[in-house]
N, CA, C and O atoms as a MOPAC input file, in Angstrom:
PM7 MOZYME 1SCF
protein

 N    -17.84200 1   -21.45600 1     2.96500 1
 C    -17.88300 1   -20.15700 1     3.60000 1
 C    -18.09700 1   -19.10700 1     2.51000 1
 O    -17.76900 1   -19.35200 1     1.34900 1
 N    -18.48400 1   -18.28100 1     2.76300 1
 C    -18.92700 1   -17.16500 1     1.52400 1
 C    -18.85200 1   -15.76800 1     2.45000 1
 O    -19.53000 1   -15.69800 1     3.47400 1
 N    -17.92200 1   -14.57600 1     1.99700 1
 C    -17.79500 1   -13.55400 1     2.07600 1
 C    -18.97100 1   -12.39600 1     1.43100 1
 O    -19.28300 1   -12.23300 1     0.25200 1
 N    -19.37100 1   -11.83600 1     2.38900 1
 C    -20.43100 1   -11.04500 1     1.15200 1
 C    -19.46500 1    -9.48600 1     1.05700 1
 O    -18.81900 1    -8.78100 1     1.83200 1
 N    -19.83100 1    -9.49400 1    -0.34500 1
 C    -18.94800 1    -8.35500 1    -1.00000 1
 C    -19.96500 1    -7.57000 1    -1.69600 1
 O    -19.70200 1    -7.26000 1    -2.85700 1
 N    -21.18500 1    -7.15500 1    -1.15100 1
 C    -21.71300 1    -6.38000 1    -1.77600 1
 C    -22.60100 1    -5.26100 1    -0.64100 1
 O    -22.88500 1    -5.34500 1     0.55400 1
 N    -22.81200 1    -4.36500 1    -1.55600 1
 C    -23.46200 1    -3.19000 1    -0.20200 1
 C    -22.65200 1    -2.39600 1     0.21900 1
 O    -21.86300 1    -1.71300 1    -0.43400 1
 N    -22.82500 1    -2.44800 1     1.50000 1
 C    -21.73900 1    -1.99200 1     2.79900 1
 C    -20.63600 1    -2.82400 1     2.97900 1
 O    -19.78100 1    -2.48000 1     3.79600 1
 N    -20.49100 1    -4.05100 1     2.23800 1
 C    -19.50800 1    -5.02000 1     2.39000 1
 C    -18.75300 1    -4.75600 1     1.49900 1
 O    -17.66700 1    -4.98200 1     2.03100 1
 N    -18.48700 1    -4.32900 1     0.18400 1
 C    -18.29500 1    -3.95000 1    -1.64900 1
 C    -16.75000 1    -3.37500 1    -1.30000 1
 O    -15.91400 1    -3.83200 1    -2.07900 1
 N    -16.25000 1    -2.52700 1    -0.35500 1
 C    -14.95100 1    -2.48300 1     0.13800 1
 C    -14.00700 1    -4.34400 1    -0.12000 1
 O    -13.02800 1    -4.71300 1    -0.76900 1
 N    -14.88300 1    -4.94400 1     0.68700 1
 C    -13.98500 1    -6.09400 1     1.20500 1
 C    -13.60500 1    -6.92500 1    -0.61900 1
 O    -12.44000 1    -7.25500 1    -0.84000 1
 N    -14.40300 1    -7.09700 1    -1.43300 1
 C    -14.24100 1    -7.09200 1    -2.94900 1
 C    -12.09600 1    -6.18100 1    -3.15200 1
 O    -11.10200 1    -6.73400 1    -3.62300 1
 N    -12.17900 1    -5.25600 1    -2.77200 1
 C    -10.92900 1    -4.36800 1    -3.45300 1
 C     -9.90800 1    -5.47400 1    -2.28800 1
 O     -9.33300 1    -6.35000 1    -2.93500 1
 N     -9.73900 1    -5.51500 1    -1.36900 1
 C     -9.04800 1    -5.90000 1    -0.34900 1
 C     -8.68400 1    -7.34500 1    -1.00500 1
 O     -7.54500 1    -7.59000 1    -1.40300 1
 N     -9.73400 1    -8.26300 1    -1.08100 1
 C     -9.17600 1    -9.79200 1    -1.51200 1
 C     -8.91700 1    -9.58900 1    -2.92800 1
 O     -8.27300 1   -10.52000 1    -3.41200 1
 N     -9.24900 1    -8.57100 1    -3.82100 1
 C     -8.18200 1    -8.85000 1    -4.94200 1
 C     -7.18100 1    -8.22700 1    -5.30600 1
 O     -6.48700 1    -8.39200 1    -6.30900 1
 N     -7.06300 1    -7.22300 1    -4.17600 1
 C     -5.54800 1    -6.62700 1    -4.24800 1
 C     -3.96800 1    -7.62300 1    -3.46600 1
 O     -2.76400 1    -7.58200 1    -3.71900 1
 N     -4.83500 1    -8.45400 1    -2.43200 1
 C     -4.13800 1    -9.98900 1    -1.35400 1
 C     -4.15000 1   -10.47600 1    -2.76700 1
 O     -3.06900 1   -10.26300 1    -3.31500 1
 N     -5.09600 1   -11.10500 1    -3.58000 1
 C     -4.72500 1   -12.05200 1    -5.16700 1
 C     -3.56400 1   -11.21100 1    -6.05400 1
 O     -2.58200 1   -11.79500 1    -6.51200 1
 N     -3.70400 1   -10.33500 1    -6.16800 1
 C     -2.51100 1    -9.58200 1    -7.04200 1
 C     -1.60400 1    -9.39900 1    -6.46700 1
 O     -0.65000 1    -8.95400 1    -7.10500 1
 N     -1.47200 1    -9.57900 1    -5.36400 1
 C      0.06000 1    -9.51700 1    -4.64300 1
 C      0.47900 1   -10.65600 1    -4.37400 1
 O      1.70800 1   -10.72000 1    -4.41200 1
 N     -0.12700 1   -11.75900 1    -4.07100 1
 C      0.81600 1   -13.06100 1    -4.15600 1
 C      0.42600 1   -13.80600 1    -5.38300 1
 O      0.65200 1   -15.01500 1    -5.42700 1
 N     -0.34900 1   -12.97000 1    -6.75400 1
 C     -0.39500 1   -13.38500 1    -7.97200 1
 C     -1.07400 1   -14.63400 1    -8.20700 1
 O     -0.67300 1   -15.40100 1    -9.08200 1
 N     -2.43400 1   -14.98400 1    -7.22700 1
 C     -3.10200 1   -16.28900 1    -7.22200 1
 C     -4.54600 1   -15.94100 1    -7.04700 1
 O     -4.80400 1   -14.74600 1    -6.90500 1
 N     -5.60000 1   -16.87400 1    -7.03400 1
 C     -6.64300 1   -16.73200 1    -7.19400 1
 C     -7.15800 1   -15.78900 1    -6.00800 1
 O     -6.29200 1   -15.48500 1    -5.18800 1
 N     -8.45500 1   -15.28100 1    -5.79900 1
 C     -8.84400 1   -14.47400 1    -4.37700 1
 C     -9.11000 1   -16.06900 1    -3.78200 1
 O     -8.40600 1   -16.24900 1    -2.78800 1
 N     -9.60600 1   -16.78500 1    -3.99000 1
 C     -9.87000 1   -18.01400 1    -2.55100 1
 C     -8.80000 1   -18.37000 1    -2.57300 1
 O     -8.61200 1   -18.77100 1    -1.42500 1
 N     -7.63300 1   -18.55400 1    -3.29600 1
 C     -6.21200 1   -18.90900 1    -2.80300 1
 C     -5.69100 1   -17.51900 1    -1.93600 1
 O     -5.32700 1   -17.74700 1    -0.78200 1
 N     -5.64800 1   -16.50700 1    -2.27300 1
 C     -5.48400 1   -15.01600 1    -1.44000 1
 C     -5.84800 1   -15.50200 1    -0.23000 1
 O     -5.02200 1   -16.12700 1     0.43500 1
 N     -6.99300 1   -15.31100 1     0.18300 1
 C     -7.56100 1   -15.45900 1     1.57700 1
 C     -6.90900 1   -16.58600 1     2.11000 1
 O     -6.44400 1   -16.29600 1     3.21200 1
 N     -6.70300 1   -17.63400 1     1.82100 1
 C     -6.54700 1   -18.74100 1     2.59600 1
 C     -5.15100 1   -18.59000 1     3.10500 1
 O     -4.93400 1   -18.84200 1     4.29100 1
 N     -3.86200 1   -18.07200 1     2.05100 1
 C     -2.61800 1   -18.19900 1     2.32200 1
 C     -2.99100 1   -16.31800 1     3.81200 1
 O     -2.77500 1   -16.36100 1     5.02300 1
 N     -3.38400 1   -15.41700 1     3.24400 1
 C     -3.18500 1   -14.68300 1     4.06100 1
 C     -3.86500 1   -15.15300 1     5.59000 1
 O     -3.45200 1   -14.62400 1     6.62200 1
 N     -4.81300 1   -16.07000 1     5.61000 1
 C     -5.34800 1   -16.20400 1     7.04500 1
 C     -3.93100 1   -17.03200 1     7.27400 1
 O     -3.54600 1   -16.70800 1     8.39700 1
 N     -2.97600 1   -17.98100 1     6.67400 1
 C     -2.56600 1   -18.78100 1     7.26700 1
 C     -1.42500 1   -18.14100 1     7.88700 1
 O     -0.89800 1   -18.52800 1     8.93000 1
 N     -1.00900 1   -16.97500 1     7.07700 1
 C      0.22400 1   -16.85700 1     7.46100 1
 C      0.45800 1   -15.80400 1     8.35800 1
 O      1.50500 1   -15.57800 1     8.96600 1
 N     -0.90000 1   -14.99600 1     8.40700 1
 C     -0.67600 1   -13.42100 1     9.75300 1
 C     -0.55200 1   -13.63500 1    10.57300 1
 O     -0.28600 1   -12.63300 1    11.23700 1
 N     -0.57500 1   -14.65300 1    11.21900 1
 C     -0.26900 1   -14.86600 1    12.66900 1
 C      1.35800 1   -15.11800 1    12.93500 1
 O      2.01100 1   -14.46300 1    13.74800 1
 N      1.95400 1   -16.30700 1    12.00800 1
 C      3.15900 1   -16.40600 1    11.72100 1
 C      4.02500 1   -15.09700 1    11.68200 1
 O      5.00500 1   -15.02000 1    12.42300 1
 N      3.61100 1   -13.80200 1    10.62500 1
 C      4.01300 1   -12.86300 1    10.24400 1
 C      4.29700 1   -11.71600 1    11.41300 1
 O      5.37100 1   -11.23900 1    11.77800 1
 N      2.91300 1   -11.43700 1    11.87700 1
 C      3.05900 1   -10.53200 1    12.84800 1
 C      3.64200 1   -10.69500 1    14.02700 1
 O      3.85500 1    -9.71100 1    14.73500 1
 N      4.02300 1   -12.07300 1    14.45700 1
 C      5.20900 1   -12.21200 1    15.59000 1
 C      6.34400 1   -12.08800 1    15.02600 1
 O      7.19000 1   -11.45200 1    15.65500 1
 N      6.66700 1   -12.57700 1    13.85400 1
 C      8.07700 1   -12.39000 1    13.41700 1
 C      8.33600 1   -10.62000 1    13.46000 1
 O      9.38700 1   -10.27000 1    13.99600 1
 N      7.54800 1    -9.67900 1    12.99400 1
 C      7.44700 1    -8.61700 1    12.99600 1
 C      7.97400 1    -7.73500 1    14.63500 1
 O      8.71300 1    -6.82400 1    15.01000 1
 N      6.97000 1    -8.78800 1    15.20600 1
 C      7.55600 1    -8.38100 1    16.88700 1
 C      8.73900 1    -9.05200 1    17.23300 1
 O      9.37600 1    -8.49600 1    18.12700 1
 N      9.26000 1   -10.18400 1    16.73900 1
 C     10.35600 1   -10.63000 1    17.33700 1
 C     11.53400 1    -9.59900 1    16.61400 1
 O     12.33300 1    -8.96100 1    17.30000 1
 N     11.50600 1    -9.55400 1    15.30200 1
 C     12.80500 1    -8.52400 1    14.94600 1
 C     12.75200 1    -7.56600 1    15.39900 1
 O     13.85200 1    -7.27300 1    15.86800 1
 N     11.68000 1    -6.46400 1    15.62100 1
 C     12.08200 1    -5.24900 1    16.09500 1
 C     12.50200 1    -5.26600 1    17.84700 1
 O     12.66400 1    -4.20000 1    18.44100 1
 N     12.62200 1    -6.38100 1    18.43000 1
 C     13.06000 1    -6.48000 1    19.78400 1
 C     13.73000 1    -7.04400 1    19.38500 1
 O     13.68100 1    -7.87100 1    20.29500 1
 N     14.65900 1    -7.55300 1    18.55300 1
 C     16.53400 1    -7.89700 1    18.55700 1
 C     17.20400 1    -6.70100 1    18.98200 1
 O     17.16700 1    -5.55000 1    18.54800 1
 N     18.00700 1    -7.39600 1    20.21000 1
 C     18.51000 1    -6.52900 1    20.75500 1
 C     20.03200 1    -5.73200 1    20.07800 1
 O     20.58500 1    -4.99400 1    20.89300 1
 N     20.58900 1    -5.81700 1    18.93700 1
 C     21.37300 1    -5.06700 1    18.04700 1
 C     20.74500 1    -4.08500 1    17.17000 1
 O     21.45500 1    -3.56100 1    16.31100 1
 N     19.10700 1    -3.65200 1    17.29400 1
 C     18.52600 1    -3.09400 1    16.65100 1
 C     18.58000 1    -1.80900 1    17.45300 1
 O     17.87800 1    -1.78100 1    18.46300 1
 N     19.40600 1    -0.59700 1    17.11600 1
 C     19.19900 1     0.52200 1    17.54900 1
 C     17.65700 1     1.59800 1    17.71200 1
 O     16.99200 1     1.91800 1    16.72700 1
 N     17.37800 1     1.94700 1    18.87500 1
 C     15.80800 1     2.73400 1    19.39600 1
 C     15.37300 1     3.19400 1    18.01300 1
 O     14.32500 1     2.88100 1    17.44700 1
 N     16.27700 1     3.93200 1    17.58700 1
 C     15.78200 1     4.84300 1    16.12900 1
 C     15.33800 1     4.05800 1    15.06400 1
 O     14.21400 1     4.18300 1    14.57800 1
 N     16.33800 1     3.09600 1    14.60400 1
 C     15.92800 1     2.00000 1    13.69500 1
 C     14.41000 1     1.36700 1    14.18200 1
 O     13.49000 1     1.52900 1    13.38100 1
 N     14.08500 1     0.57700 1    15.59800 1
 C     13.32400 1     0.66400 1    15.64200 1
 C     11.88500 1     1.22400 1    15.25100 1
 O     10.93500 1     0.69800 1    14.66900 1
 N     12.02500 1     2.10600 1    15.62700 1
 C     10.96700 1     3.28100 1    15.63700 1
 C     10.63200 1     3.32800 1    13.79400 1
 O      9.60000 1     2.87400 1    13.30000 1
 N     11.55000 1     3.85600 1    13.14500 1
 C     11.10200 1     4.28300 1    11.64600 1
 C     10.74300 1     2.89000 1    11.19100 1
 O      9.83100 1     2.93500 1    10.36600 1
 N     11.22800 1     1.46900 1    11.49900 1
 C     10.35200 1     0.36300 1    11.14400 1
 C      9.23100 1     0.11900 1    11.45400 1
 O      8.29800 1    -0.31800 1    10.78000 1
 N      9.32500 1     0.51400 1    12.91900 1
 C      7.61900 1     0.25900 1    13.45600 1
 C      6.59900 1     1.10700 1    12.64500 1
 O      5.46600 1     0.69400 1    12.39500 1
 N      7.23700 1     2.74400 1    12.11100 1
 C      6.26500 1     3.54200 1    11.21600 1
 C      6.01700 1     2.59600 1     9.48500 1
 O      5.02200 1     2.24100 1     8.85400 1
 N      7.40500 1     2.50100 1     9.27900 1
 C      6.90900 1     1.76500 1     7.93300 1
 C      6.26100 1     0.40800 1     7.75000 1
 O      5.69600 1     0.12100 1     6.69400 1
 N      6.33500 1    -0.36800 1     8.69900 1
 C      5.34500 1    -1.53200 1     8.78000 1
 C      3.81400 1    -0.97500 1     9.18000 1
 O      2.87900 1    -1.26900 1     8.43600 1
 N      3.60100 1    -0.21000 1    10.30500 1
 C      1.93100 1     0.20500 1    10.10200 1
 C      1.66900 1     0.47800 1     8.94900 1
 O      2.40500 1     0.87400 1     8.04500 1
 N      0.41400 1     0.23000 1     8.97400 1
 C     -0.71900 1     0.67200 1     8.15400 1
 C     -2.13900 1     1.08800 1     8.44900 1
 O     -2.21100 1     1.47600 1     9.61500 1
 N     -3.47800 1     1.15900 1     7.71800 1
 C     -4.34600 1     2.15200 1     8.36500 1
 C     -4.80200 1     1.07500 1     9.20600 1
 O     -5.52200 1     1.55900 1    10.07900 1
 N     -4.69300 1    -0.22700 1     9.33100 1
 C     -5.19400 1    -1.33100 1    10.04400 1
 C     -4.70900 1    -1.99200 1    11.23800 1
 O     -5.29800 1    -2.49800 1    12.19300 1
 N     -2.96800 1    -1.80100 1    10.81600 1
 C     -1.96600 1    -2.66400 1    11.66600 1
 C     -1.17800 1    -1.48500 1    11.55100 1
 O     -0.63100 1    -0.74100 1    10.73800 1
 N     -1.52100 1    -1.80000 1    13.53300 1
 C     -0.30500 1    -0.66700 1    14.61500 1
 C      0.87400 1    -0.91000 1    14.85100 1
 O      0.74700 1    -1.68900 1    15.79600 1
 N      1.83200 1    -0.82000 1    14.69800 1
 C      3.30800 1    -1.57900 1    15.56100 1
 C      3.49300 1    -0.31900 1    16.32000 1
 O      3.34800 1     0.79800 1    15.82400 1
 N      3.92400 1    -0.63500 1    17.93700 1
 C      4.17500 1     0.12300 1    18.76900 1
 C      6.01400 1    -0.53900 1    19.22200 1
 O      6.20600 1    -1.75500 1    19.22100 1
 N      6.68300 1     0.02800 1    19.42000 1
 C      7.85200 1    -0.19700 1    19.99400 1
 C      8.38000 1     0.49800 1    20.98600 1
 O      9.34800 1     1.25800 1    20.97800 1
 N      7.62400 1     0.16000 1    21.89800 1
 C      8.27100 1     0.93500 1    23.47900 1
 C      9.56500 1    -0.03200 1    23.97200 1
 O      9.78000 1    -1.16400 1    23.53700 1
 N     10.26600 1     0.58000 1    24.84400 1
 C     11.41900 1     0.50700 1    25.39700 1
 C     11.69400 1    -1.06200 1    25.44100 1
 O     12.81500 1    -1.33400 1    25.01200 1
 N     10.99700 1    -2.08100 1    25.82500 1
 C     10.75200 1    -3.64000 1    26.04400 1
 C     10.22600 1    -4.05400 1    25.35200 1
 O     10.97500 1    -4.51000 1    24.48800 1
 N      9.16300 1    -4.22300 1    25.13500 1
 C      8.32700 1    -4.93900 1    24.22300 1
 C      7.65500 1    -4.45400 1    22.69700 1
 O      6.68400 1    -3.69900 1    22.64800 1
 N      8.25300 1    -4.94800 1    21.60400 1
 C      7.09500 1    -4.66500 1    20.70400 1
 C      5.87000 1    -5.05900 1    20.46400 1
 O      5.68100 1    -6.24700 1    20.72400 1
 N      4.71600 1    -4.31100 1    19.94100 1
 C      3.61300 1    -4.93800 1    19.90700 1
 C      2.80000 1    -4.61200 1    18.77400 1
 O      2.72500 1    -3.41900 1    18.47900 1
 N      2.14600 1    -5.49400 1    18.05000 1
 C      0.83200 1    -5.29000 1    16.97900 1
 C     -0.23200 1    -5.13600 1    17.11400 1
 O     -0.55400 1    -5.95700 1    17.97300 1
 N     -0.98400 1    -4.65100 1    16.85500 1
 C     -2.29700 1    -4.36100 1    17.16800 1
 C     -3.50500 1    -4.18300 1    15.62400 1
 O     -3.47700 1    -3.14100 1    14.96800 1
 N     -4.33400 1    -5.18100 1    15.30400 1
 C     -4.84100 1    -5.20000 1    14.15400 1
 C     -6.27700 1    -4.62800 1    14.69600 1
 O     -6.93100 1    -4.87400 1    15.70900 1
 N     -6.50900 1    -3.62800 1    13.41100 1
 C     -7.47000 1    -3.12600 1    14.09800 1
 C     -9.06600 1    -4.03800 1    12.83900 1
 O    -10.25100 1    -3.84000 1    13.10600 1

């Protein structure tokens, strides 16, 4: 498989070696552990913020500090939810 990282693509270059510098491994080791594990991740994400000892407020300022410009967390009254954009 081959990613093209150049052009209009030259963004996606900063992204897989900033994933390599954060779990401190190669970019094709980067990619592979991050495809494996976002799916894992982002339910756990939804399952804690719906523990029900988690106060609305707490909620809420987690759901802000886990987004990012990509990944939404919404925490309405029942259900939390992710949304990757």
């Amino acid at each position: 498989m081959r990613i093209r990282t150049d052009g209009e693509y030259a963004h996606r270059e900063d992204t897989i070696e900033a994933a390599a510098n954060r779990l401190d491994c190669n970019k094709t080791h980067a990619v592979l552990v991050s495809c494996e594990v976002v799916g894992d991740v982002l339910n756990g994400v939804e399952d804690a913020l719906e523990h029900p000892d988690l106060p609305p407020r707490i909620r809420r300022e987690l759901a802000e500090t886990i987004s990012t410009r990509r990944v939404d967390v919404k925490v309405p009254e029942t259900k939390a939810s992710v949304r990757v954009d």
